[in-house]
C-alpha positions as MATLAB code, in Angstrom:
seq = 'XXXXXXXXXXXXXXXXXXXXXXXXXXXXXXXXXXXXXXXXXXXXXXXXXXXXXXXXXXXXXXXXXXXXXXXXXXXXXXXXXXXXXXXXXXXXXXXXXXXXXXXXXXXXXXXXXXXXXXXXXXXXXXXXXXXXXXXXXXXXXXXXXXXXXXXXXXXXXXXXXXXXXXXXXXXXXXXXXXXXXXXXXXXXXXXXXXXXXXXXXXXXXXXXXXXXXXXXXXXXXXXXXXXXXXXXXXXXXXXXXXXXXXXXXXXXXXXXXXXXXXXXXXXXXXXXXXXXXXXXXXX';
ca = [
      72.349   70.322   15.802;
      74.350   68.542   18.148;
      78.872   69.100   17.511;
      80.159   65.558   16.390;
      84.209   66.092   17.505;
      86.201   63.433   16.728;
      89.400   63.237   18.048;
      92.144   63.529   14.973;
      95.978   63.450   16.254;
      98.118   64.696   19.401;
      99.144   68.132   19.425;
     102.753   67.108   19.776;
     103.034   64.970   16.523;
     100.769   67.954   14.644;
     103.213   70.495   15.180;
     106.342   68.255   14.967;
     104.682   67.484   11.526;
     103.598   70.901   11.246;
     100.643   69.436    8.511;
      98.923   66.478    9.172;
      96.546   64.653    6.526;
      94.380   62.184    9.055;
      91.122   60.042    7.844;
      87.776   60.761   10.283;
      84.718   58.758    9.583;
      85.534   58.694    6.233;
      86.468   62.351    5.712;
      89.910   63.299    4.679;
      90.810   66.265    7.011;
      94.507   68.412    6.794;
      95.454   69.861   10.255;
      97.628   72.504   10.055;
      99.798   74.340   13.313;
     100.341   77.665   12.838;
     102.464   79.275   15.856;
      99.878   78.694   18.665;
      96.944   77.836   16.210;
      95.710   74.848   14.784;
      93.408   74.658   11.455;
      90.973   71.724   10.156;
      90.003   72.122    6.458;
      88.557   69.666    3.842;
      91.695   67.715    2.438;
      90.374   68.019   -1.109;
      90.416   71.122   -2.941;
      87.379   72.223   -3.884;
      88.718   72.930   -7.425;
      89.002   68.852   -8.427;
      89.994   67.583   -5.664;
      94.029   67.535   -5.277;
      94.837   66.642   -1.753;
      95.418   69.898    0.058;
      98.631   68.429    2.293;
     100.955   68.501   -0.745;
     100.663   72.301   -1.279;
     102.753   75.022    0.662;
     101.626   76.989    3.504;
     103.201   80.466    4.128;
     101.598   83.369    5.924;
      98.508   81.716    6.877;
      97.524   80.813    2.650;
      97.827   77.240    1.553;
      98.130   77.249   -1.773;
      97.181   74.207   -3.756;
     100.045   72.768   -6.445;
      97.586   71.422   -9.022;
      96.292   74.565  -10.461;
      97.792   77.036   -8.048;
      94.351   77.907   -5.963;
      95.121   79.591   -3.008;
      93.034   79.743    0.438;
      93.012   81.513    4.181;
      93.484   78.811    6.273;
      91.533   80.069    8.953;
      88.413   80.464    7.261;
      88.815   77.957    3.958;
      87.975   81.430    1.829;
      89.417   81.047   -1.708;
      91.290   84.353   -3.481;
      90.402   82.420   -6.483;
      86.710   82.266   -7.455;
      87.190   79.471   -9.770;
      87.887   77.178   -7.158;
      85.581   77.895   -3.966;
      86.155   78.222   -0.767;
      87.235   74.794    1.223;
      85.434   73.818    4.504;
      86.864   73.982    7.686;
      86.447   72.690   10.492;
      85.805   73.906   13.932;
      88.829   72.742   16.703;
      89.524   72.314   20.386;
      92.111   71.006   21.968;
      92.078   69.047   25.028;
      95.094   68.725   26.941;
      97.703   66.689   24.529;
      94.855   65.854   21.553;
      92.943   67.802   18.991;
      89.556   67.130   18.234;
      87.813   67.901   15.453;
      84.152   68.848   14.823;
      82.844   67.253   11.802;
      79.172   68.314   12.327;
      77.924   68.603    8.896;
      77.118   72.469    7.772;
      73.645   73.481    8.308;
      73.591   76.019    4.814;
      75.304   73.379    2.141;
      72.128   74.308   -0.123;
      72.775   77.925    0.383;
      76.231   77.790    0.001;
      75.595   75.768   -3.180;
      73.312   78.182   -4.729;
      75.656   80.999   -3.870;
      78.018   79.202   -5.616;
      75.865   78.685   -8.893;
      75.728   82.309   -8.813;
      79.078   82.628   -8.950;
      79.936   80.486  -12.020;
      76.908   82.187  -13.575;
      78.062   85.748  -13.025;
      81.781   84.817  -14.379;
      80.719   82.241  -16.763;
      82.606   79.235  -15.226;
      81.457   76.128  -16.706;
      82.779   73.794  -14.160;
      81.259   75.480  -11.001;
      77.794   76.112  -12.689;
      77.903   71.975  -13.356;
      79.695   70.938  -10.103;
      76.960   73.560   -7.933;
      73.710   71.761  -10.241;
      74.936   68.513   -9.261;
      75.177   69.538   -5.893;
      71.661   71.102   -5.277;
      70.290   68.249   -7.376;
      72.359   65.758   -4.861;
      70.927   67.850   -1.699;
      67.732   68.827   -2.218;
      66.787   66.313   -5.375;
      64.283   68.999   -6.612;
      65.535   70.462  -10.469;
      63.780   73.598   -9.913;
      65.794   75.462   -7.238;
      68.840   75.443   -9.552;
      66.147   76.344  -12.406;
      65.297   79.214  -10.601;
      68.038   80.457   -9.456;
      69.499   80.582  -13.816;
      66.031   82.235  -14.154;
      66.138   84.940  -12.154;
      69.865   85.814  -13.081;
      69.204   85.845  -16.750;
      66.207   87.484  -16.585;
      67.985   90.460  -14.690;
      71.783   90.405  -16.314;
      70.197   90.207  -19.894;
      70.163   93.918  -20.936;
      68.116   93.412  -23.731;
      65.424   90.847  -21.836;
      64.464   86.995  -22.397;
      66.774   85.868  -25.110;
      68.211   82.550  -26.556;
      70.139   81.504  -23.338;
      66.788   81.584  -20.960;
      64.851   79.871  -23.868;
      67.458   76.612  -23.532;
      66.854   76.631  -19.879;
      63.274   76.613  -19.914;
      63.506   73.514  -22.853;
      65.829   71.633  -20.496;
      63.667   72.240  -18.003;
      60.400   70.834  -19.558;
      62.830   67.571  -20.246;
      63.654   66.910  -17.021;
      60.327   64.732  -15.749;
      61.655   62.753  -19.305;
      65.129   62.031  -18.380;
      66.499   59.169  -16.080;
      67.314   60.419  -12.866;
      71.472   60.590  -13.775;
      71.325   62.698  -16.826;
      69.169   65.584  -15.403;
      72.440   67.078  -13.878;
      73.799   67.305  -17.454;
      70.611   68.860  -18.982;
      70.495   71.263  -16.545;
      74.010   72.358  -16.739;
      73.043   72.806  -20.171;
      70.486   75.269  -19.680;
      72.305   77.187  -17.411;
      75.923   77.117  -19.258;
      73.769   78.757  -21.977;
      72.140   81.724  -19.836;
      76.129   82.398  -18.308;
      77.048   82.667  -22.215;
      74.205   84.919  -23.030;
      74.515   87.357  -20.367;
      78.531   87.494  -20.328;
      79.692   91.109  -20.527;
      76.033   92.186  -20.325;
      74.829   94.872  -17.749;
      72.348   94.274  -15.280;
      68.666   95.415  -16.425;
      66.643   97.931  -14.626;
      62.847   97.278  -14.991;
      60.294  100.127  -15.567;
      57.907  101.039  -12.971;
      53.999  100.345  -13.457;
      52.563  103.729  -14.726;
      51.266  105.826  -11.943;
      47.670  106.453  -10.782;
      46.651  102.732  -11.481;
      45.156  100.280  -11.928;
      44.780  100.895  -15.592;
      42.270   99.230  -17.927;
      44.060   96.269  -19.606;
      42.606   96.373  -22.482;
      43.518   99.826  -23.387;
      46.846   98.529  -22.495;
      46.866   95.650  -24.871;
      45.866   98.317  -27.471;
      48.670  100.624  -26.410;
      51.149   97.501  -26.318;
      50.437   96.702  -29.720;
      51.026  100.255  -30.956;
      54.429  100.291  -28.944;
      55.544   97.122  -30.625;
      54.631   97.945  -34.002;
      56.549  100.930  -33.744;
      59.244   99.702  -31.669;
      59.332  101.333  -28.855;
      60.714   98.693  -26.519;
      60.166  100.934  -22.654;
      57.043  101.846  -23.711;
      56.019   98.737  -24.520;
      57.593   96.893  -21.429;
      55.809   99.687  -19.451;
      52.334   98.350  -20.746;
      53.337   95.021  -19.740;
      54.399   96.280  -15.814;
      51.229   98.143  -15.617;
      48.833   95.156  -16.824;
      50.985   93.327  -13.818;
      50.041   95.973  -11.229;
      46.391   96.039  -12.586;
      46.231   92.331  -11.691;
      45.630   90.872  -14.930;
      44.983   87.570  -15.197;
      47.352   85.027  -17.122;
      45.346   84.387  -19.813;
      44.629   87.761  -20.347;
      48.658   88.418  -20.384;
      49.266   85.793  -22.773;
      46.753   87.112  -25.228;
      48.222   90.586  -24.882;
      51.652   89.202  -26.031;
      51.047   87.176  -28.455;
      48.488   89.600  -30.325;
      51.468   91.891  -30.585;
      53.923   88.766  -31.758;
      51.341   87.475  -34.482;
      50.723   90.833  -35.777;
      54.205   90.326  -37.384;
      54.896   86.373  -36.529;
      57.931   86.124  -39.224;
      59.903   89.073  -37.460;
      63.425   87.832  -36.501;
      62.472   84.339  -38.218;
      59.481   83.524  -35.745;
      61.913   83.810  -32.435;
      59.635   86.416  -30.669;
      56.537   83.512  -30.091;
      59.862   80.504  -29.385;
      60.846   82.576  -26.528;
      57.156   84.096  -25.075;
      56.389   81.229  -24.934;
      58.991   79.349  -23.014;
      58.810   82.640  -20.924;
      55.523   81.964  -19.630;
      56.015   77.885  -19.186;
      59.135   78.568  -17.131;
      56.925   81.359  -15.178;
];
């Protein structure tokens, strides 16, 4: 991608001025001198959006006087993960003027689902909703922020599926019913409710197929069943890795799973089917 500079202000009334809030195409940008430096960063903070010039800069960290979020001002990285790191903005000066580069970032999806991971793994309700609006805004397709809730429950759950990756699948399903503007909120939803059930929770190590493979999988559905009736959760989940590795089919590991569920299908008040089965629709 072609750069885009712009040019923002002299160099002589930036460091007179020392900080300098200027308007680009629409984009409010703070310019900042720093002994024989200067700095271009989003004017907004990334927290909610205070403008960035009426904070203090001292050894090279603006801090922001709304909530107190501080950030390098040579790379925009945030010491405080609740409020994300602001953009910069690459600079070049040329002869009395400073230009700016406003080319727009090539990774905003990446850096967006980074950043759902973030409010996920430190259960911040505002990032999770402001990153799902965000993917939803850039790429427009649900599942990617779907996924990305899916695969963190599924491994920060110690004890496996639960309640929290149930919602997210039933939001999910929703979705193709909702108007366009309230799929953000749905999703947020689903995902504020894996953050809650995986906070303070370790990550999960899966089992390893058994060795020697592939195994029959019908002597593993007869071994699963045994497992579970005895409860004997690793050597159950082992029959389940091990029908995987054999290449079962779908069907045939849907009928292994819920054999074992409806040989007792009131255990814990009929949960055990709720969340197989919203396992395998959001698989």
């Amino acid at each position: 991608m072609a750069n885009w500079y712009v040019r923002a202000a002299r160099l002589d009334q930036l460091r007179q001025a020392g900080r300098l809030p200027v308007s680009l195409d629409g984009q409010a940008i703070l310019l900042i001198a720093q002994g024989e430096r200067v700095y271009a960063l989003d004017n907004r903070c990334p927290h909610m959006g205070f403008p960035l010039h009426r904070g203090t800069v001292h050894d090279g960290i603006l801090t922001c006087h709304w909530h107190h979020a501080r950030f390098d001002i040579a790379t925009g990285g945030t010491f405080d993960p609740w409020a994300g790191d602001v953009r910069t903005y690459p600079v070049e000066i040329r002869g009395d003027e400073v230009w700016v580069d406003l080319t727009p970032p090539a990774d905003a999806l990446e850096r967006q689902r980074t950043r759902l991971r973030e409010g996920l793994e430190r259960n911040i309700s505002l990032v999770i909703a402001k990153a799902a609006i965000a993917m939803l805004d850039g790429a427009g397709d649900p599942v990617l922020p779907a996924r990305v809730g899916l695969e963190f429950g599924t491994r920060y759950r110690r004890e496996g599926w639960g309640q929290g990756l149930t919602i997210l699948a039933c939001m999910v399903n929703l979705l193709p019913h909702l108007a366009p503007e309230d799929r953000a909120q749905a999703l947020y939803h689903g995902l504020s409710a894996v953050a809650n059930d995986t906070r303070n929770s370790s990550p999960r190590f899966p089992l390893r197929p058994l060795p020697g493979g592939p195994h029959d999988v019908d002597t593993l559905k007869r071994w699963f069943r045994r497992f579970i009736e005895v409860r004997d959760a690793e050597g159950a989940e082992r029959c389940v890795v091990s029908a995987v590795h054999a290449g079962a089919e779908r069907r045939q590991l849907a009928d292994m799973l819920f054999a074992a569920i409806t040989d007792h299908r009131y255990v814990n008040t009929g949960h055990p089917l709720d969340f197989t089965n919203k396992a395998l629709e959001a698989l």
